[in-house]
Every structure is written in C-alpha cells, then in structure tokens.
C-alpha positions in Angstrom: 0.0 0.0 0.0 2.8 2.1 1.1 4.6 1.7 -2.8 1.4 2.4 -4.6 0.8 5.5 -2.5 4.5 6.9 -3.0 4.4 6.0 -6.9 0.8 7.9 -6.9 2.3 11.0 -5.3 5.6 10.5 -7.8 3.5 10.9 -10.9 1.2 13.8 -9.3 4.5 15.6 -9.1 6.0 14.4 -12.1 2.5 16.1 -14.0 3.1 19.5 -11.9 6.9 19.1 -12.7 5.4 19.3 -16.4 3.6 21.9 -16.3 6.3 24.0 -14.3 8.0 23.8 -17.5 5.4 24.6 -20.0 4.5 27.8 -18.4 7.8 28.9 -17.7 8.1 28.3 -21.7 5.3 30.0 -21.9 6.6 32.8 -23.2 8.0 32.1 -25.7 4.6 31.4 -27.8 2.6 34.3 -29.1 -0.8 34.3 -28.3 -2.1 35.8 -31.5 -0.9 32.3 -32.8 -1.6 29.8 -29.8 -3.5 31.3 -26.8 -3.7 28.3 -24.4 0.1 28.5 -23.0 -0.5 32.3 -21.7 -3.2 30.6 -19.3 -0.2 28.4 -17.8 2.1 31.1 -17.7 -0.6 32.8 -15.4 -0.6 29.9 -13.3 3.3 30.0 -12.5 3.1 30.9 -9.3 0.6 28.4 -7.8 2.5 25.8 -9.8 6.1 26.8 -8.8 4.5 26.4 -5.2 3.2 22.9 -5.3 6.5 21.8 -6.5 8.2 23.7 -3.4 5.9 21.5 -1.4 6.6 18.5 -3.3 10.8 19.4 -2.7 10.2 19.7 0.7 7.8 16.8 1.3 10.8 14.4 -0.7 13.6 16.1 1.6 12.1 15.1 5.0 11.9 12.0 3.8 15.1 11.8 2.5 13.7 10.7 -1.2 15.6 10.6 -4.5 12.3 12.0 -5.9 13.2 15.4 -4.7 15.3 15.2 -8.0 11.9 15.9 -10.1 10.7 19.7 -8.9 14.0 20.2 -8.6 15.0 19.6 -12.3 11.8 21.6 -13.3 12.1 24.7 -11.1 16.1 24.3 -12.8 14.9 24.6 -16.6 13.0 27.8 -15.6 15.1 28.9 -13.8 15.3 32.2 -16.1 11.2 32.8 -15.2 12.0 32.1 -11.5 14.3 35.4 -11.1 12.0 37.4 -13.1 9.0 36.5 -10.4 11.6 36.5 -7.4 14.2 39.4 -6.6 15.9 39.1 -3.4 18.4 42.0 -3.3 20.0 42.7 0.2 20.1 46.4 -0.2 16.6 46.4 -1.6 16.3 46.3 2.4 19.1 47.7 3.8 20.1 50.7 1.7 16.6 51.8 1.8 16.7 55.1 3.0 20.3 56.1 1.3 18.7 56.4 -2.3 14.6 57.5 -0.8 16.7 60.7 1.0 18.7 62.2 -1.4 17.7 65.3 -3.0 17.5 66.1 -6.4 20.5 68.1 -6.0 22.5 65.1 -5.1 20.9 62.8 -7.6 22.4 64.7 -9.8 26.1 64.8 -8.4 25.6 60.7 -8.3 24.2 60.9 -12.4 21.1 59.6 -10.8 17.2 59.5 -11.9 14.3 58.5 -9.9 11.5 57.5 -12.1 8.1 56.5 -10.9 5.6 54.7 -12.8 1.2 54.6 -11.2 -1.8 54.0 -12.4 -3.9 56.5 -10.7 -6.9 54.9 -11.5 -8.4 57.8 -12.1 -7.5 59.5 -9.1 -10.1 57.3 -7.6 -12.9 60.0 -9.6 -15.7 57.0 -9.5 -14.9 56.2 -6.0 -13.6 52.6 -5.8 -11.2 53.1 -2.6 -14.3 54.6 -0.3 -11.6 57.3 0.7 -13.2 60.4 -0.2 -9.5 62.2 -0.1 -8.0 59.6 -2.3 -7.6 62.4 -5.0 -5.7 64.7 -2.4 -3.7 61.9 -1.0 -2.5 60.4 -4.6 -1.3 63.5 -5.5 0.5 64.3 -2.5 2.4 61.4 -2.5 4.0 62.0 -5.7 4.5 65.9 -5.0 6.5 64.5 -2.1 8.1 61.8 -3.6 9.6 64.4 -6.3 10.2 62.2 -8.6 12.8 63.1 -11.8 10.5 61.7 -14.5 6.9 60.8 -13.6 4.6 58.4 -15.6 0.7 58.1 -14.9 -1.6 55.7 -16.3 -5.4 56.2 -16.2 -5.0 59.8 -15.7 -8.2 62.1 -15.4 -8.6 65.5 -15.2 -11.2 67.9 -16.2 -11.4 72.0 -17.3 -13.1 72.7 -14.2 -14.5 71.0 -10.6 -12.2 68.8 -8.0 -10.3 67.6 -11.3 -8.5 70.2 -12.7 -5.6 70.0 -14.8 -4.7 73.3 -14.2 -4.1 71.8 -10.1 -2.7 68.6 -10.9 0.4 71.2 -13.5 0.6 72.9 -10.1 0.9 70.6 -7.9 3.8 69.1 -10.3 5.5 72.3 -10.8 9.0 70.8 -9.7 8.2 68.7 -13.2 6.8 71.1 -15.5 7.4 69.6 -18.6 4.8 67.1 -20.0 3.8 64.9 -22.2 -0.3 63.5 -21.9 -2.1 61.6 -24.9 -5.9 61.4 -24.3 -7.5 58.2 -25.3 -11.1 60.0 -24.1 -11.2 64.4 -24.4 -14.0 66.1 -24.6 -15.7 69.2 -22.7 -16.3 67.1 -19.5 -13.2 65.2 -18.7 -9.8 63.9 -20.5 -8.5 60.4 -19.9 -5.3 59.4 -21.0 -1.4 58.8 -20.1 0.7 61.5 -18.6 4.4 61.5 -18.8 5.9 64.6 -16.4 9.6 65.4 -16.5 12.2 68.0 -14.1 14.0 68.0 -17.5 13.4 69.7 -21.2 11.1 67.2 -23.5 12.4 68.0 -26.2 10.0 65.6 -28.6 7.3 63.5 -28.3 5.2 61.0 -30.1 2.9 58.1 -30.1 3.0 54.3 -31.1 -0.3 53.4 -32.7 -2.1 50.0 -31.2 -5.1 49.7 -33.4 -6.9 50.7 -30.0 -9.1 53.0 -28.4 -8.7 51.9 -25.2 -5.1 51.3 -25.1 -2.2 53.5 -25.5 1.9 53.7 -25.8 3.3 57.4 -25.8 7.1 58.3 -25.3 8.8 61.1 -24.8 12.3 62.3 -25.9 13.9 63.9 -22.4 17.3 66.2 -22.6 19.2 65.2 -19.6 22.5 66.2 -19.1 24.3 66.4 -22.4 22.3 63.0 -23.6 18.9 62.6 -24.9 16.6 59.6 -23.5 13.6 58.1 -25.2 10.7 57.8 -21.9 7.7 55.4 -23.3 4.8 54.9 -21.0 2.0 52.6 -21.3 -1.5 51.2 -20.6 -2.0 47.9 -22.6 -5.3 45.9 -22.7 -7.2 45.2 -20.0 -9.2 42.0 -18.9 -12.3 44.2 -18.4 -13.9 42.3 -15.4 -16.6 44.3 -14.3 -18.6 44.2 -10.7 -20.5 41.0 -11.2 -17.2 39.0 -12.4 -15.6 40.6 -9.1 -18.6 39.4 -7.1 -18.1 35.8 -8.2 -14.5 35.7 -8.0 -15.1 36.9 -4.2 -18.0 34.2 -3.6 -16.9 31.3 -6.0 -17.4 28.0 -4.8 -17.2 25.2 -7.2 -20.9 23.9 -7.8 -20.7 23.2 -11.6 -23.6 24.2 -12.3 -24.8 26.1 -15.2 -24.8 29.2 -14.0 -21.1 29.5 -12.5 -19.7 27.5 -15.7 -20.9 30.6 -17.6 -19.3 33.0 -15.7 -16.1 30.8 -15.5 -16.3 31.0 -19.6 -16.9 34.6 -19.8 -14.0 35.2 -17.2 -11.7 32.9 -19.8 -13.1 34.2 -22.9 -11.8 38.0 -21.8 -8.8 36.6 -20.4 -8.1 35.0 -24.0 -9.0 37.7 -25.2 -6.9 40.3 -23.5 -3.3 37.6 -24.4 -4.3 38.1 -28.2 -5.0 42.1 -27.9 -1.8 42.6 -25.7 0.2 40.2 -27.9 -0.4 42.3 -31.1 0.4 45.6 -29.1 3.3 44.5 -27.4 4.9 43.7 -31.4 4.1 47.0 -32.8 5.8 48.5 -29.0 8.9 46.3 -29.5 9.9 47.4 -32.9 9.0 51.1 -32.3 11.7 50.7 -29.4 14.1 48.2 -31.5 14.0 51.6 -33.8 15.0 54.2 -31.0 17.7 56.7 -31.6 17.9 56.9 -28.2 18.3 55.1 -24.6 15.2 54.0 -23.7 13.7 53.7 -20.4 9.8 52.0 -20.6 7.5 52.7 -17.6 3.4 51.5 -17.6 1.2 49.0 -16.6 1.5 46.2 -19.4 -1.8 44.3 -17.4 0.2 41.2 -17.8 2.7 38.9 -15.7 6.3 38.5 -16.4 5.7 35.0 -17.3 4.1 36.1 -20.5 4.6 36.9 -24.3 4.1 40.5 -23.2 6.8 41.5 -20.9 8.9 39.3 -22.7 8.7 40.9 -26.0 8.1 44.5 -24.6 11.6 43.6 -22.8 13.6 42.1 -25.1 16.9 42.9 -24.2 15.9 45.7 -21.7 16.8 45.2 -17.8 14.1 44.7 -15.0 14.4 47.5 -12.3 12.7 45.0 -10.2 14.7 42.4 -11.2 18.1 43.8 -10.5 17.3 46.1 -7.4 14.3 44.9 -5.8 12.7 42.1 -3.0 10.6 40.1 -2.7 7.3 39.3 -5.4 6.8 42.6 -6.3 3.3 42.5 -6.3 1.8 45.7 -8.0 -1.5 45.3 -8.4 -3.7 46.0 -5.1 -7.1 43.8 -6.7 -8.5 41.1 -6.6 -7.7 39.0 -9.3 -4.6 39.0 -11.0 -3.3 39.6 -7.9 0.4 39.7 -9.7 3.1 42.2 -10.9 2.0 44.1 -14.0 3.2 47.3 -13.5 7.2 47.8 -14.5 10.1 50.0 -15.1 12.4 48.8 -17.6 15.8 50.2 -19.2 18.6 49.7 -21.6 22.3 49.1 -20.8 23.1 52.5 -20.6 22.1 52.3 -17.0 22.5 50.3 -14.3 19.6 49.9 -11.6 21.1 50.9 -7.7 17.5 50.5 -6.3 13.6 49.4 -6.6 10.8 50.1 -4.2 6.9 49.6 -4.4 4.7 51.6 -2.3 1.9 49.8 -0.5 -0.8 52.6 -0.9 -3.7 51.4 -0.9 -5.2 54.9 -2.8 -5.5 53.1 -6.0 -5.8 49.2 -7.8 -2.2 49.6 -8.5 0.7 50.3 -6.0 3.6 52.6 -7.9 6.6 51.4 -8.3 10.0 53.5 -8.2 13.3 53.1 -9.9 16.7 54.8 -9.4 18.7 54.4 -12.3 22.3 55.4 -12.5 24.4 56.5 -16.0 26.9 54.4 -16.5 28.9 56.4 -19.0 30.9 59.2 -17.3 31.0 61.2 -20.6 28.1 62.2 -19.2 30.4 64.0 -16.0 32.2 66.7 -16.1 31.0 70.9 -16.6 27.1 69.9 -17.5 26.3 67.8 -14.0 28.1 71.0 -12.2 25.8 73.4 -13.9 23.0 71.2 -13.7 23.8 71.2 -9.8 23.9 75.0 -9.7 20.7 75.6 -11.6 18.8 73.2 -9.2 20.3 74.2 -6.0 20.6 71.7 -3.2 16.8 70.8 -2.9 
C-alpha cells in the first residue's frame, strides 16, 4: 500500500513538474498564434508552489524524488528570477537612495523614475476614501520624482479635477507629455508623462486601439537625450458581477457559474491576443529608437508572459536587478500579480527598486533609481546642472 501510494504521489508531481516547465516556456509562444500556453504562464506561481511543497515533502523523507521539482524549477530557472528578486540592499540601503535630494541625484548621475496607475485619481470612487484624490497626489508631489509616468490619468477644465491643479501641484516637473484616449468638454482620460527636465520631442505608437495607448517622450538630460515610453495595454475588463463571483466562487458546476467561468476565460483569451499584437508593434518602435530607452506603464500582464517578454527584449528589469521580494503591484482582486514595470537599456544600471503599498489606488507605484553608467556624461554639465537646481 505504502509503494502504490509513494508512486501515486511520484506521478502527481511528475505532471506539476510538467507543467512547471510549460508555463515557464510559456513565453516564448505568441498568443495571436496559440493562446492556451499564456493561461499556464498565469498559473506559474501556484504551480512553482506545489512543487516547493513537493521538494520539501521528498527532503524530510530523505527521497531521491526530490530530484523531479528540482530539475523543473532548474529549466526555468530564467522565469524564477524574473518572479523573485531578493536583493539585500533592496532592504538595507533603503533610505540612502529615498533621501537624497534632487541636488545630489544629480552629483551621483542619478534619476528617480516613478511609474502609477492613478486609476483615475479614484474619480468613481472605488477606494471609499473620499481624499483619495488629495492623497494620490501628494504622495507623488513629495516623492519628487525626476521623470513621472501616470496611467489612467483624469482630469477635467473645471470642478475637483482640474488639470490646471494637478500642473501645479507638479511644478517641480513642468514639462509634460499627456495623450488622451477620451477628451472632450467634460473630462480627459489618458497617459501622462511629467519630467524635471526639457522634453524636447514627443510621439505616439499606434495600437489599433481605443482603449489602449503607448506614448514616449524624448527627455534632454545632461548632455544626452533619452527616449521615456509609458503605457496602458489591454485590460481583462472584469466588471462588478465577475468581481462578485470571484469573491464568492465556490465550485458547484452548475450552469450558471460554468458561464461565468467561460466569460472570465473568454476575456482573459481575449486580452493575451490584444496585448500580444500591441506589445509587437511596441517592441519594434523601441528596436527603432535613436535613443536610450527607459519603458514605464502598466503592461496588465505577468512577467511570465509573451508580453513582458517581447516588450523587454533585451531591456533590464528594475525590479529584477534592485528589488525584494514578489513585487506584487496590483492591489485587486484577481490577478493579484506584478503588471506594472520600469524597464531600461544598458546604458544604466539599476542601484534600487521600491513599491509603495498605498492602498489609494488598484495599483501600488513602483520607483526606480537608475544610475548613467557612462561618465562622458560627467564633467562641466552635471556642475551646472547642480547650480541651476540648488541643493533641494
């Protein structure tokens, strides 16, 4: 009894072994061409989980099986570092890179770039905070950041909204960039790309969308010029009732739940195909940059998916090389995963990552410092830059 039941439990975790490696592949598949591998590359997590419990259950008893998950988690291992970042000073250098002024960021050749979907600035009132707005807002006025990118931005001619307050509010990064997916004579909804230095161009990358959007902005820093892009890529679009059943779903098979189980899967299907097809036309519009890039936005998908990975391409992580931890940035319900990131090229190097637990919004922000590596950039410029900033 005691064989059959070990070889039972063998081949339930040679099956998860499996499927540890055909999500962490899963990447690799477009979905416009094959959508069924970007649902397994949303599972990773729960599956890289059961086969930690499957190591640890052969360990303790001192089983050659332990060889299985461990072989599996291996293979991927590539998908495991993108999920997991465990950098010390993530920790313990906190406060040496959160305290330094602008002044000094720019004595060290250092940006601080945050990336937030404001949701809004809660203007429907999902967070029940009524000073959500207010609070959103001041953060990032505090926070000071060097280059600012908001997704889901909102703000209206006149009212509790206006644009004219949030450019105020921002004065310490006057120079903007903002495409509107939605203007008209009540409110403007768009991305909002705010900088402390000159844009000197800007532009759009068409998605074939009206609901998604990719702008960038060329930034004169220094003696270089850096391409910023910022994003909002396709949503799932679960509305209140899919949210209700999520929170209340217990598995009765009946008719009714297997619909709403199909509808969830049929946006989720269709939100891998939409994203797929933006995230080429994003890729060779930054494969085509004259300049450095730096990519901020909420891409609404995983790093286990055709998404990030083609968005990223031979871009660094933020997260990834700085951060701790999951990195969880989304503060719903379901994908509870990391979706929003801060990517760059080679011409940086990233000293550290943090995400804010706010709960002001669906999305926490997430903040990069990102060093120049090239010390052309040095010299006469940073001095003056110093001067005309002042030590603030």
């Amino acid at each position: 009894m005691k064989k059959i039941l070990r070889r039972l439990i063998g081949y339930t975790n040679l099956l998860f072994a499996i499927l540890l490696v055909l999500s962490s592949l899963s990447p690799n598949m477009s979905p416009e061409r094959f959508w069924g591998p970007s649902f397994m590359g949303l599972a990773y997590p729960y599956i890289l989980v059961i086969n930690i419990f499957f190591m640890g259950f052969w360990i303790l008893r001192k089983k050659r099986e332990l060889i299985i998950s461990f072989l599996a988690i291996l293979v991927g291992w590539h998908t495991l570092v993108e999920n997991i970042s465990l950098h010390p000073g993530a920790l313990f250098h906190r406060a040496q890179f959160e305290n330094l002024s602008r002044g000094e960021r720019i004595s060290e050749r250092q940006m601080k770039i945050i990336s937030y979907n404001v949701r809004a600035f809660d203007r429907y009132h999902w967070t029940d905070n009524p000073a959500a707005r207010e609070e959103i807002i001041d953060l990032l006025r505090k926070d000071d950041p060097d280059i600012l990118c908001l997704q889901e931005y909102y703000c209206t001619e006149s009212g509790k909204f206006r644009y004219e307050d949030i450019y105020a509010a921002f004065e310490r990064t006057p120079y903007r960039h903002i495409e509107y997916i939605i203007s008209n004579s009540q409110a403007r909804y768009g991305i909002a790309i705010f900088s402390h230095y000159p844009i000197i161009a800007s532009g759009r990358v068409e998605l074939n969308s009206s609901l998604s959007v990719c702008s960038y902005a060329d930034i004169k820093i220094f003696e270089d010029t850096l391409r910023i892009y910022n994003m909002h890529l396709q949503s799932v679009r679960l509305n209140r009732q899919h949210y209700r059943f999520i929170d209340s779903l217990k598995f009765r098979y009946d008719n009714q739940q297997m619909e709403e189980i199909k509808d969830i899967s049929y946006r989720l299907r269709d939100a891998f195909i939409k994203r797929a097809a933006q995230a080429d036309l994003i890729a060779d519009h930054i494969e085509g940059s004259p300049h450095p890039v730096i990519v901020c936005g909420d891409f609404n998908d995983t790093p286990v998916s055709y998404t990030y990975h083609r968005i990223r391409g031979d871009l660094l992580d933020a997260f990834s090389e700085s951060g701790w931890g999951m990195g969880r940035t989304y503060n719903g319900k379901f994908p509870s995963y990391r979706i929003d990131y801060i990517l760059f090229g080679d011409t940086f190097e990233a000293m550290h990552f943090r995400r804010n637990k706010v709960k002001l919004s669906d999305h926490f922000p997430v903040t990069g410092y990102l060093k120049f590596k090239e010390k052309e950039l040095l010299g006469e410029q940073i001095r003056g830059w110093v001067q005309k900033t002042g030590p603030s």
